[in-house]
C-alpha positions, 0 to 999 in steps of 0.5 A: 146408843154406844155399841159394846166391844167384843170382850163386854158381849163374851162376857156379858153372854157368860154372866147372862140372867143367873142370879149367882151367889157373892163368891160365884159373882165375884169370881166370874167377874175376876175372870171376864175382867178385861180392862188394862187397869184396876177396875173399881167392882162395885155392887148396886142395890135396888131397894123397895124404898121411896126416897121421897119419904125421910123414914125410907132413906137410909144412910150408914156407913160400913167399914171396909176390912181390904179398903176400897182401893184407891187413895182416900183424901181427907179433909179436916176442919178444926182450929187449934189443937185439934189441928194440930192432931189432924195434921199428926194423924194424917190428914190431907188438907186441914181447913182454913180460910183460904180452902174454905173460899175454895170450896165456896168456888167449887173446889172438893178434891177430897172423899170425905171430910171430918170436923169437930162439933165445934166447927158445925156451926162455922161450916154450915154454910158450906152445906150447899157446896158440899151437900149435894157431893155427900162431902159434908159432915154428919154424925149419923156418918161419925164425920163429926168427932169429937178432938180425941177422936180425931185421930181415930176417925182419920186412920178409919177413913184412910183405911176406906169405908162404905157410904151406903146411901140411895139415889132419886131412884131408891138404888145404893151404889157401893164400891167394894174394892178393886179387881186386883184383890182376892176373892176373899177380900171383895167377899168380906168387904161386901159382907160389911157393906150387906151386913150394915144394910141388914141391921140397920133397915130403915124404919118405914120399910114394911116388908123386904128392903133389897129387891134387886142386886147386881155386881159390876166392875167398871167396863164390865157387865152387871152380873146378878146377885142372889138376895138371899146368898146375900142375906146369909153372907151377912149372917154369917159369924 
């Protein structure tokens, strides 16, 4: 097991077993961030869900206000004038036949992808490359758009936004920005993301859906949420 250095343990002794509320934790992790670059922070989340069971998953999309960060690289598929759209509102890489035989070889540069519903049908055979990465689209996650939409959804997607999904061990993992930015910034980008979670529960939960939650920058220490601080941050008008 990899040993921590010096400044992990002073800092990891300072957050120690208190489960803070939203702007505590991100304050502290703001003062014990240590790294010579822009740490992504990021809140993970243990649910009471069983990802075995389809009307326990949850998967939703929360709009960040600040963004996450970093550059988000956007890939389209359409034909056309749609294409044509694509390129004019932005996008990075519009699909064709030479980027779908990438993908097929296991190229995915990109963090999300957006089609029209006329492409569905052309792409469903890149689901096995691009399911597994969360990188296909899907109109529960408003990927799949229609033409005059496209432009929308692209600027969206610059802008940065939350894909708040569970792993094999009913946890979600969210970025929420990075470092450098504001306290106010991560706290508004994080009451988007808990905000999101709280509305829209999944159906066969019975009972409360967040057990656990914890905030972490990159090389940083876990630093512990408190449920309910964070319930009232997303009540909050």
């Amino acid at each position: 097991m990899a040993k921590h250095g010096r400044k992990y343990r002073e800092g990891a002794e300072k957050a120690g077993e208190k489960a803070r509320s939203p702007r505590d934790a991100i304050e502290l992790a703001k003062e014990i961030s240590y790294a010579k670059f822009d740490e992504a922070v990021e809140v993970h989340l243990l649910t009471s869900a069983d990802p075995r069971h389809s009307d326990q998953q949850i998967r939703e999309v929360a709009p960040l206000p600040h963004g996450t960060g970093k550059p988000v690289r956007v890939m389209v598929f359409a034909d056309g004038e749609a294409a044509s759209e694509a390129q004019k509102a932005g996008s990075d890489y519009v699909a064709d036949p030479e980027i779908i035989s990438r993908i097929e070889g296991g190229w995915s540069d990109f963090d999300i992808s957006i089609a029209t519903p006329d492409q569905m049908r052309k792409i469903g055979r890149l689901g096995r490359y691009l399911g597994r990465k969360g990188l296909m689209p899907n109109p529960r996650t408003g990927t799949v758009v229609q033409v005059g939409d496209l432009a929308r959804a692209i600027h969206s997607a610059k802008m940065g936004r939350a894909e708040i999904r569970m792993d094999r061990t009913a946890i979600i993992h969210t970025r929420i920005g990075a470092i450098s930015f504001e306290v106010d910034q991560l706290l508004e980008n994080l009451k988007s993301v808990i905000s999101t979670i709280v509305r829209a529960p999944p159906s066969g939960i019975k009972g409360q859906f967040l057990k656990t939650a914890t905030l972490a920058t990159t090389m940083g220490p876990g630093i512990k949420l408190d449920i309910g601080g964070l319930q009232a941050l997303a009540s909050e008008e």
